[in-house]
SEMI-243265 format. One record per residue (C-alpha): residue number from 1; residue in one letter; x, y, z. Coordinates in steps of 0.2 Angstrom, whole numbers. Layout:
<rotis>
+-----+------+-------+-------+-------+
|  nr | rest |     X |     Y |     Z |
+-----+------+-------+-------+-------+
| NUM |    A |     X |     Y |     Z |
...
+-----+------+-------+-------+-------+
</rotis>
This chain:
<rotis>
+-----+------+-------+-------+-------+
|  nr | rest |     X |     Y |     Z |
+-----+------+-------+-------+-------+
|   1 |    X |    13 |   139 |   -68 |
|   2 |    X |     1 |   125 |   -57 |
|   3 |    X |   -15 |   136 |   -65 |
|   4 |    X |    -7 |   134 |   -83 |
|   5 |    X |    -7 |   116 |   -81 |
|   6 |    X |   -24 |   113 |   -74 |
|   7 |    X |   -31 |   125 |   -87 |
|   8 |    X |   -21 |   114 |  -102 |
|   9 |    X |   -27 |    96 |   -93 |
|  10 |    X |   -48 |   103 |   -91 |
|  11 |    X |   -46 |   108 |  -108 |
|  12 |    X |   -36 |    96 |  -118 |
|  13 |    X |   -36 |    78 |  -105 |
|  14 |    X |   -51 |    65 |  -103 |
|  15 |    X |   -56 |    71 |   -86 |
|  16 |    X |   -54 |    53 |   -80 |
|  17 |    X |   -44 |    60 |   -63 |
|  18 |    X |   -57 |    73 |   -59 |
|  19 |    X |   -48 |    87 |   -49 |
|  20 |    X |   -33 |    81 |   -43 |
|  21 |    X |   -25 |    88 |   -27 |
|  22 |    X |   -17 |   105 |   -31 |
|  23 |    X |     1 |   103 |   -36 |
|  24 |    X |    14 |    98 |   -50 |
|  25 |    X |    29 |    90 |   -45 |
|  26 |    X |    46 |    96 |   -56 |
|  27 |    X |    59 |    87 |   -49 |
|  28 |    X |    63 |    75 |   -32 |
|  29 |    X |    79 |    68 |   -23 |
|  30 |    X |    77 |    52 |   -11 |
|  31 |    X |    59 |    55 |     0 |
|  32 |    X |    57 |    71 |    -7 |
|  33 |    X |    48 |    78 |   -21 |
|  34 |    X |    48 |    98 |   -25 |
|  35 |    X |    34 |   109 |   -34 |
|  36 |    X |    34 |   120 |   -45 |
|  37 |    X |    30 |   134 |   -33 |
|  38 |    X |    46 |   128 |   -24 |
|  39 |    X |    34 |   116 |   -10 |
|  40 |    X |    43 |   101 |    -2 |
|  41 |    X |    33 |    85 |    -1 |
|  42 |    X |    39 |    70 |     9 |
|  43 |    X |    32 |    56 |    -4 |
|  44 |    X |    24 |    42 |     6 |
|  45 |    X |    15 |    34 |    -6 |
|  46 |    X |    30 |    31 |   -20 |
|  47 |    X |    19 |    34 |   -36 |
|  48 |    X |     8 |    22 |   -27 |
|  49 |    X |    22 |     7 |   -24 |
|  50 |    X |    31 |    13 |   -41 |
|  51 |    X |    48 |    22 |   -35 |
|  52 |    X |    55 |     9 |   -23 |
|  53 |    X |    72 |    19 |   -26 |
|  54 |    X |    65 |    35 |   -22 |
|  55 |    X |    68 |    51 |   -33 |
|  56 |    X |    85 |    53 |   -43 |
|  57 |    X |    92 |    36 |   -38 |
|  58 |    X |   109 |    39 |   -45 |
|  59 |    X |   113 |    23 |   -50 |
|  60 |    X |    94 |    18 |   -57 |
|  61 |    X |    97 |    37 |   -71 |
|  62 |    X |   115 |    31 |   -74 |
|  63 |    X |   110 |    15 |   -80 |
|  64 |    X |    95 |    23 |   -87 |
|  65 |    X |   105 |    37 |   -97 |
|  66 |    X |   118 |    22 |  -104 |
|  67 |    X |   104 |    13 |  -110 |
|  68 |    X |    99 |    27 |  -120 |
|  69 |    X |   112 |    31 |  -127 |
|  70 |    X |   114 |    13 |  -133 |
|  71 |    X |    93 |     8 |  -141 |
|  72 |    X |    76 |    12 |  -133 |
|  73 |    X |    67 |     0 |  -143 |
|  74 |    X |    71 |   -13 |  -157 |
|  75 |    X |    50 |   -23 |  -155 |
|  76 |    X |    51 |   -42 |  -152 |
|  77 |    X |    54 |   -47 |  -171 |
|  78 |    X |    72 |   -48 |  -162 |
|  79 |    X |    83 |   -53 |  -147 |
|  80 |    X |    83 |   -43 |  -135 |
|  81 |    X |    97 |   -43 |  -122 |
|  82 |    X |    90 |   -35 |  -106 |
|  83 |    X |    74 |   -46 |  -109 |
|  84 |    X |    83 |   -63 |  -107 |
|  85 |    X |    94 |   -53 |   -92 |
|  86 |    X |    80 |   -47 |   -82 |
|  87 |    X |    68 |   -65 |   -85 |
|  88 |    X |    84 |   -72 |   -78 |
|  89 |    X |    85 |   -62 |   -63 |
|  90 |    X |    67 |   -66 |   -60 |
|  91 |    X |    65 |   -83 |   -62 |
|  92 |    X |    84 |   -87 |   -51 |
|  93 |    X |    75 |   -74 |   -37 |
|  94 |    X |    55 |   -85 |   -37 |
|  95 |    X |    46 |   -98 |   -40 |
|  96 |    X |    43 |   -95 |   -58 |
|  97 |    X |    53 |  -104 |   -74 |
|  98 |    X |    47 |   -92 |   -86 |
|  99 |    X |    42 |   -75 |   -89 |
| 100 |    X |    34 |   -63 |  -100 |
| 101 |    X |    33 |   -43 |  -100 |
| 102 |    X |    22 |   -32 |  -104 |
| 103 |    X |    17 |   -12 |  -102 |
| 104 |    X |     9 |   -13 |   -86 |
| 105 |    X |     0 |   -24 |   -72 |
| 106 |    X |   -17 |   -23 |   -80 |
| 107 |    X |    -8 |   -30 |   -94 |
| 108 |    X |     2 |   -42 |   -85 |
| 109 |    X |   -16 |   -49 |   -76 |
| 110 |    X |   -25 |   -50 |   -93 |
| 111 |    X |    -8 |   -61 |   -98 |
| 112 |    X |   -12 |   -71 |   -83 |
| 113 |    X |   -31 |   -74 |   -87 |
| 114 |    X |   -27 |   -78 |  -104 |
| 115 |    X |   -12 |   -91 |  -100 |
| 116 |    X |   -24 |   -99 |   -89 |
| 117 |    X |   -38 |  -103 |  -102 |
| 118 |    X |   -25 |  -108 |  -115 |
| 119 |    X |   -16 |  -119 |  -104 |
| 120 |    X |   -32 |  -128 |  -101 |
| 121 |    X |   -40 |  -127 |  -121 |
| 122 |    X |   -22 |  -135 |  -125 |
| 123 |    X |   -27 |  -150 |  -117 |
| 124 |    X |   -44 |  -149 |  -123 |
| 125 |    X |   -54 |  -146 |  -107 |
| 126 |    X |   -68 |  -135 |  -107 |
| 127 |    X |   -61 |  -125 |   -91 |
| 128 |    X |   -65 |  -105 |   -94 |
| 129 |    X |   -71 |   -99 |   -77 |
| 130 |    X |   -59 |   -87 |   -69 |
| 131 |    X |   -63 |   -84 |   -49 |
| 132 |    X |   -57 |   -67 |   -40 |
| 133 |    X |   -63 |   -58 |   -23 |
| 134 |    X |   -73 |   -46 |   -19 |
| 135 |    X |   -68 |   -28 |   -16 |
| 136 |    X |   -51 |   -34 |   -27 |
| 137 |    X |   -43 |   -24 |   -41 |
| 138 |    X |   -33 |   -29 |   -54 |
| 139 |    X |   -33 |   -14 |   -70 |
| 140 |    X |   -44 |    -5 |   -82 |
| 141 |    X |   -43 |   -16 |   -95 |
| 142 |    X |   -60 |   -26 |   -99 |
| 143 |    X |   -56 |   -41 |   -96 |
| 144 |    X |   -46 |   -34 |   -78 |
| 145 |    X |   -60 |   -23 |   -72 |
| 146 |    X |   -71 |   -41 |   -77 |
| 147 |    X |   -61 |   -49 |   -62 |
| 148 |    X |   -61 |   -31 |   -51 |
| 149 |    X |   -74 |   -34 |   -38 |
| 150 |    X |   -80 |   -18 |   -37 |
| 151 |    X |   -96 |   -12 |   -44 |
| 152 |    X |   -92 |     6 |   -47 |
| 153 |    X |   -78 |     0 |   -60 |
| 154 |    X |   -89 |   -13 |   -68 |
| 155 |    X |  -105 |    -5 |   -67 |
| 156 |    X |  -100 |     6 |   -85 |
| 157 |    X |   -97 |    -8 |   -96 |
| 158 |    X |  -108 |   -22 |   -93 |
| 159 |    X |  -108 |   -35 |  -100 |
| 160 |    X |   -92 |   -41 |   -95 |
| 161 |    X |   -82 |   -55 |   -99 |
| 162 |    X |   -91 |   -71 |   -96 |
| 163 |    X |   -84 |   -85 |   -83 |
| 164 |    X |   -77 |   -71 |   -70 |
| 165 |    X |   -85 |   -70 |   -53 |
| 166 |    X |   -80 |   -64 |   -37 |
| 167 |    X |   -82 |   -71 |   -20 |
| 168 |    X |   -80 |   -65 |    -1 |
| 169 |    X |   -61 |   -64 |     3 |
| 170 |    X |   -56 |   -75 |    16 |
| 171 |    X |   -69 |   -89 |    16 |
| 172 |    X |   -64 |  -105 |    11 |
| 173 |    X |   -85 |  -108 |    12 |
| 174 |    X |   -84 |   -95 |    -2 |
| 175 |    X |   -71 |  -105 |   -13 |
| 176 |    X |   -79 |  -122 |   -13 |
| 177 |    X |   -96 |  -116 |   -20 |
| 178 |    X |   -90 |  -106 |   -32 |
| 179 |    X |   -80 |  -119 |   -40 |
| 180 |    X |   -86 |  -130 |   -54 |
| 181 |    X |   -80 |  -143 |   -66 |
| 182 |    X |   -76 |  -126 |   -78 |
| 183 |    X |   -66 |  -116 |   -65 |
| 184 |    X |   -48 |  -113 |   -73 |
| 185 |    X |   -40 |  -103 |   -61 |
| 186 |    X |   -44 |   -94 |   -44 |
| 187 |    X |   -35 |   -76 |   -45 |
| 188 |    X |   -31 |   -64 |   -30 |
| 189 |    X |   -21 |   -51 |   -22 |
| 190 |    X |   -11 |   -57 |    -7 |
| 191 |    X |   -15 |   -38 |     3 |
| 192 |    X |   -29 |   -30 |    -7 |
| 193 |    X |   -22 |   -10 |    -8 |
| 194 |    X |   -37 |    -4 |   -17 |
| 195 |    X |   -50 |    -7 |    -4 |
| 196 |    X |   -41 |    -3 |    13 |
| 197 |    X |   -24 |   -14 |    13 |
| 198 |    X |   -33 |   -31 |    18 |
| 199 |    X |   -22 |   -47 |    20 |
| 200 |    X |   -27 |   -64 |    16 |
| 201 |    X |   -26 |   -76 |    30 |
| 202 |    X |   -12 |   -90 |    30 |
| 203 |    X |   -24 |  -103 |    33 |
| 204 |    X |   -37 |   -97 |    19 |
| 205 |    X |   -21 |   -95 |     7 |
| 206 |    X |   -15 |  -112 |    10 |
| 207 |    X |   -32 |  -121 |     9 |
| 208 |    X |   -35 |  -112 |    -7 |
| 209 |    X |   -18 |  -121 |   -15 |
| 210 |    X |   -25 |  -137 |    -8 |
| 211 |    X |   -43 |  -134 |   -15 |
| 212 |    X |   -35 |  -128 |   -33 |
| 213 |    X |   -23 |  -142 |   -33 |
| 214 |    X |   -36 |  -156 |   -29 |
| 215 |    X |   -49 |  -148 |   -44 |
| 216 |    X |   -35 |  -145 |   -57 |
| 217 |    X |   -38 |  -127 |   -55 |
| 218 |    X |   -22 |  -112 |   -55 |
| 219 |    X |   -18 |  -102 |   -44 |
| 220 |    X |   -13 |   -85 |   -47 |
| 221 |    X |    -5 |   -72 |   -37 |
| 222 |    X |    -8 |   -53 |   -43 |
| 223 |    X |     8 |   -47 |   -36 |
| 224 |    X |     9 |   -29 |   -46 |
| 225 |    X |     7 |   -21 |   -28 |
| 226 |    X |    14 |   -31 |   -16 |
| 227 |    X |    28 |   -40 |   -28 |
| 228 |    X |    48 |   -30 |   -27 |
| 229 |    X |    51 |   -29 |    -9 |
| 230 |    X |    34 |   -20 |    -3 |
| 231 |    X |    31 |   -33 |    10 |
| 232 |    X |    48 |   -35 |    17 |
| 233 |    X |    51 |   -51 |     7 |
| 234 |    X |    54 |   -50 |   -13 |
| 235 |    X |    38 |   -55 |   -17 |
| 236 |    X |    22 |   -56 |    -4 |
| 237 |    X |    17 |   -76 |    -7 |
| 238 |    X |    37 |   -82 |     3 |
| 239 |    X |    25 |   -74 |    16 |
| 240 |    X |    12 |   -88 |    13 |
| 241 |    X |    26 |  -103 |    12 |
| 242 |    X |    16 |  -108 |    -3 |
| 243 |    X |    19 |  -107 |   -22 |
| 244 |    X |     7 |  -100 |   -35 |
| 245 |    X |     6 |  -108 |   -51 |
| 246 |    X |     6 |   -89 |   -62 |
| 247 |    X |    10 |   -73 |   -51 |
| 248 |    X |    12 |   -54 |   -59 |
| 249 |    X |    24 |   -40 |   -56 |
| 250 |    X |    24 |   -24 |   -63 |
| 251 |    X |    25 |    -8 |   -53 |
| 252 |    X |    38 |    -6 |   -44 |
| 253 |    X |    48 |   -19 |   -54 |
| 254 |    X |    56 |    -3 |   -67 |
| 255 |    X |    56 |    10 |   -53 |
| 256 |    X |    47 |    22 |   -61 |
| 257 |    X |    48 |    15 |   -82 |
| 258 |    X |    31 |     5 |   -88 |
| 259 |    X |    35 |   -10 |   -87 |
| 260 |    X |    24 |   -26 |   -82 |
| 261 |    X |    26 |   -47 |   -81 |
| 262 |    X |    19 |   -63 |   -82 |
| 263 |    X |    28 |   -76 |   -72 |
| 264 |    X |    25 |   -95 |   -71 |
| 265 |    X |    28 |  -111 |   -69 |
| 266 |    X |    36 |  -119 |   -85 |
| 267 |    X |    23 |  -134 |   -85 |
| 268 |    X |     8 |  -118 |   -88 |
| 269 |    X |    22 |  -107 |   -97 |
| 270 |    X |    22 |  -120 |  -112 |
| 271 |    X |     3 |  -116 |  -116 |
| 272 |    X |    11 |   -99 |  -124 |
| 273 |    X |    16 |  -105 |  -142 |
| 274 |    X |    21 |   -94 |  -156 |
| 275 |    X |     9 |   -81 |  -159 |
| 276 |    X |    -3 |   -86 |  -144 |
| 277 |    X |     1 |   -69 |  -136 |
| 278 |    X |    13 |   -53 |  -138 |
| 279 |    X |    15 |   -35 |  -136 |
| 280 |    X |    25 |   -22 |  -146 |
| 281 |    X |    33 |   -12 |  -133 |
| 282 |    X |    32 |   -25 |  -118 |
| 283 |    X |    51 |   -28 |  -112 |
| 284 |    X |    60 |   -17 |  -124 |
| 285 |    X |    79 |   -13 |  -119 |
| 286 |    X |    73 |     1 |  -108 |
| 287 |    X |    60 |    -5 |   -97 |
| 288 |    X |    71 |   -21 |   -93 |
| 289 |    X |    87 |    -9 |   -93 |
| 290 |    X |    78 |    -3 |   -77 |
| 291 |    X |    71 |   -18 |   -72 |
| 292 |    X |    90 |   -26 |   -69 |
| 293 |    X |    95 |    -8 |   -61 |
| 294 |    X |    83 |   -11 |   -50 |
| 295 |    X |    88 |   -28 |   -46 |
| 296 |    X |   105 |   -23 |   -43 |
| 297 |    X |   103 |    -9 |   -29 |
| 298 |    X |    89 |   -21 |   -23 |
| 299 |    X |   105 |   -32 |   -18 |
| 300 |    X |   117 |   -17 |   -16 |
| 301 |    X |   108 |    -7 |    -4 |
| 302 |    X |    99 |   -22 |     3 |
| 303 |    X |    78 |   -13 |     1 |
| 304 |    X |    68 |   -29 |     3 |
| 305 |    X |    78 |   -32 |    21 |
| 306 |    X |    76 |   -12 |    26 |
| 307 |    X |    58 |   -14 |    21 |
| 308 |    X |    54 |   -28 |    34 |
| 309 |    X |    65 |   -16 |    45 |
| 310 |    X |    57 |     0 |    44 |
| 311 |    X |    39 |   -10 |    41 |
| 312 |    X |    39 |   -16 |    59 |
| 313 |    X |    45 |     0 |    65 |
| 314 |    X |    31 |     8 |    55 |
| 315 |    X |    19 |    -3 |    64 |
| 316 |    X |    28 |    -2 |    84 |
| 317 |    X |    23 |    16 |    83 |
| 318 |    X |     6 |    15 |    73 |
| 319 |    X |     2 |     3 |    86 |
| 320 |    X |     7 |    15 |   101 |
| 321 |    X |    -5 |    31 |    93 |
| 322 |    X |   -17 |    19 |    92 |
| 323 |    X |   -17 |    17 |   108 |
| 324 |    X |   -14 |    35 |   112 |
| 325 |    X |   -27 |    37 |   101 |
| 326 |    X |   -42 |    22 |   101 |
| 327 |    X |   -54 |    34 |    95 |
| 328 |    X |   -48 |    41 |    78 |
| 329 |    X |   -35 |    25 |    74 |
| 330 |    X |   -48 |    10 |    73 |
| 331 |    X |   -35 |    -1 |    64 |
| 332 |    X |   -16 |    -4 |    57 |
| 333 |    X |   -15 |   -18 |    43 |
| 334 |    X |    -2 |   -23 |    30 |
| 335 |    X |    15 |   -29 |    28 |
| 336 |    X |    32 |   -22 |    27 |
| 337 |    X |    29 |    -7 |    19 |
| 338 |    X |    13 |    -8 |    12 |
| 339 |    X |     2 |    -2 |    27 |
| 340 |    X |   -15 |     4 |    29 |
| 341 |    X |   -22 |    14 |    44 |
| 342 |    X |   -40 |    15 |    45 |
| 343 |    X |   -47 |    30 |    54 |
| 344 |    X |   -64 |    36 |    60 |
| 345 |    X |   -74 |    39 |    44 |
| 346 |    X |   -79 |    55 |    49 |
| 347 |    X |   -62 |    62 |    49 |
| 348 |    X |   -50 |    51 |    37 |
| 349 |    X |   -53 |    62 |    22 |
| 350 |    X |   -51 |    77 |    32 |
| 351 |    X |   -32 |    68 |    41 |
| 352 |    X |   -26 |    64 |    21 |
| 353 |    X |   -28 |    82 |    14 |
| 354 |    X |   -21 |    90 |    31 |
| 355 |    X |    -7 |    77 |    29 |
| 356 |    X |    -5 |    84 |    12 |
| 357 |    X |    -7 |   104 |    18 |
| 358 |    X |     8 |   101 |    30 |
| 359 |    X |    20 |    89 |    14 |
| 360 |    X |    16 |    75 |    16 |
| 361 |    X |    10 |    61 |     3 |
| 362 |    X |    -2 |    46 |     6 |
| 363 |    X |   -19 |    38 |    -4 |
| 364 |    X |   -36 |    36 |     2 |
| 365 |    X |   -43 |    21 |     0 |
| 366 |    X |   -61 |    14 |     3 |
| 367 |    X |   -66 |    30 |    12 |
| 368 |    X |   -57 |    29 |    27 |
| 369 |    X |   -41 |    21 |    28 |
| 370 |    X |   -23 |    30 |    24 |
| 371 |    X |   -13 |    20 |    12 |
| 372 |    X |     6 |    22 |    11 |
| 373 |    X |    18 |    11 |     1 |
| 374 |    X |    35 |    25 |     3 |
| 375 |    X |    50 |    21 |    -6 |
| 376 |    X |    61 |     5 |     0 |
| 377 |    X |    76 |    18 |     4 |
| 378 |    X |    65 |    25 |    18 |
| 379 |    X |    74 |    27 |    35 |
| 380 |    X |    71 |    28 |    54 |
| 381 |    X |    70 |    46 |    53 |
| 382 |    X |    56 |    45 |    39 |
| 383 |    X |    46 |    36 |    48 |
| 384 |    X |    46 |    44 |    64 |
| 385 |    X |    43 |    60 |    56 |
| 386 |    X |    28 |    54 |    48 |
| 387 |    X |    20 |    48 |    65 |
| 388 |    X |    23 |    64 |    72 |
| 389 |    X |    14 |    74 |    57 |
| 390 |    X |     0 |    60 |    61 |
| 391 |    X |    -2 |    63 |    76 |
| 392 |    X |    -2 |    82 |    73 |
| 393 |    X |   -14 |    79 |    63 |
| 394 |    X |   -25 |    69 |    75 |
| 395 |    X |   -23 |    83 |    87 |
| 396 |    X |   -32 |    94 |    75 |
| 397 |    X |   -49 |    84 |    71 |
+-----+------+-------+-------+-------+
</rotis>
């Protein structure tokens, strides 16, 4: 069957993914995902952050099959009852007054970006520029892969949106001279997944709120990764003790259904008027059908607390092959359950695909480090059995 599919996707899909690792998944329950061939697969990464509920979460289809049976989409000529539920939910739960969804976090960053030059052209102030970070990523859209500070993703469609630039993460040095009398809002990830699972500092995140609220700039937080629990708290900036004046969500926010979200303060929510921004398919009844399942066994089956849990335990026994292991592990970085673990370069790609010979499911990212981000229902006996396949693995190279 695998060889069907991969002839059917060479011939027919964009070859966007190049050759992906050898498997098709049919069906999952909890941690575990099964192939067609009949392989068991302990997934570690969680769609990478997507399924906080695991696989089959039988509340999360219940309330998925109900829905159905009710309406799957109506458009947003029309109120929609989930919609109001679930911006609800997420404003009683954050920081945030108002929300908007979308399809996705691309789409939910590009709703960011465009919130913030609105809310400033409202007021008649010529404030465009949009700052992000270096070695960030925040979609595929232009205007996303504009703020992605990343070369390889830019590089194909230069030129790119005008007033976006990006600066060394972690330098406050960095901030002041980037900003102008033009700078609209400063943009970053909290822990940047894409290049290696980075954190911000405490101290550069709180002199960045005082530097934006000084020049009359925003702040936004792209919280599509670390946002629903990953970091042990609900969303990653309670980490921080400070507020940001936009964040996104998306991810893991449906558990698995497209779904994406603008969140703000009301004060920059009221720049959107009638017909300033919308989406056909963003929160229809069945993405924010799953989006309030998922708040519900969030609270239930208390995830955002067991992902501080089993995050700490992650790192007490990362920490101790690291020191079984000085050589191979070089470093352990993240939060909750959105950890990186940086290996030697020369043998990380090696460590992922071995990980994956013997079942087990991470990323790569930026060459060398292993990313996972397993579902929030993961238990003590998960994560031991990962570090023991780990340090199988570092047995072998």
């Amino acid at each position: 069957m695998l060889e069907e599919i991969k002839a059917l996707d060479k011939q027919y899909y964009m070859n966007t993914f190049g050759e992906r690792l050898p498997v098709c998944f049919t069906s999952g329950q909890g941690m575990r995902l099964k192939a067609d061939d009949g392989r068991e697969f302990y997934d570690f990464l969680g769609g990478i952050a997507v399924n906080a509920l695991g696989h089959g979460h039988p509340k999360f289809k219940s309330a998925l099959k109900a829905q159905i049976d009710k309406v799957i989409h109506t458009s947003s000529l029309y109120y929609i009852e989930n919609q109001a539920k679930l911006a609800k939910r997420i404003v009683d739960a954050t920081c945030a007054d108002k929300v908007f969804f979308a399809n996705s976090g691309a789409e939910a960053n590009e709703g960011a970006m465009k919130l913030a030059k609105i809310y400033f052209y409202k007021q008649g102030l010529d404030k465009y520029e949009i700052i992000t970070l270096d070695k960030s990523f925040h979609g595929r859209t232009l205007a996303t892969v504009a703020a992605t500070g990343q070369e390889k993703y830019q590089k194909p469609y230069y030129p790119l949106l005008p007033g976006v630039k990006q600066i060394e993460p972690n330098s406050i040095d960095a901030v002041k001279a980037a900003v102008t009398d033009k700078t609209a809002a400063v943009m970053i990830e909290l822990i940047q997944g894409e290049s290696g699972v980075r954190p911000m500092d405490k101290e550069y995140v709180s002199e960045l709120r005082r530097i934006c609220d000084e020049h009359n700039i925003l702040l936004i937080f792209d919280e599509v990764q670390t946002g629903m629990g990953r970091t042990g708290k609900l969303f990653a900036y309670e980490h921080y003790g400070i507020e940001p004046d936009i964040f996104t969500s998306a991810k893991a926010l449906g558990g698995g259904v497209p779904i994406g979200a603008v969140c703000a303060k009301d004060k920059i929510a009221s720049a959107f008027e009638p017909g300033d921004h919308g989406t056909t398919f963003g929160g229809n009844p069945l993405s924010t059908a799953a989006g309030l399942a998922v708040f519900d066994i969030f609270e239930e089956e208390q995830l955002v607390e067991n992902a501080a849990k089993m995050g700490a335990l992650f790192k007490e026994k990362l920490s101790e092959l690291m020191e079984k292991y000085p050589e191979k592990i070089k470093e352990v970085r993240g939060e909750g359950l959105l950890i990186g673990i940086q290996l030697e370069d020369t043998i990380a790609k090696a460590a992922s695909m071995l990980l994956f010979d013997d079942g087990i499911l991470v990323s790569l990212c930026a060459g060398n480090t292993i990313r996972i981000a397993p579902p929030l229902i993961i238990t003590k006996n998960d994560v031991l059995l990962f570090i023991s396949e780990l340090e199988t693995v570092l047995k072998k190279l």
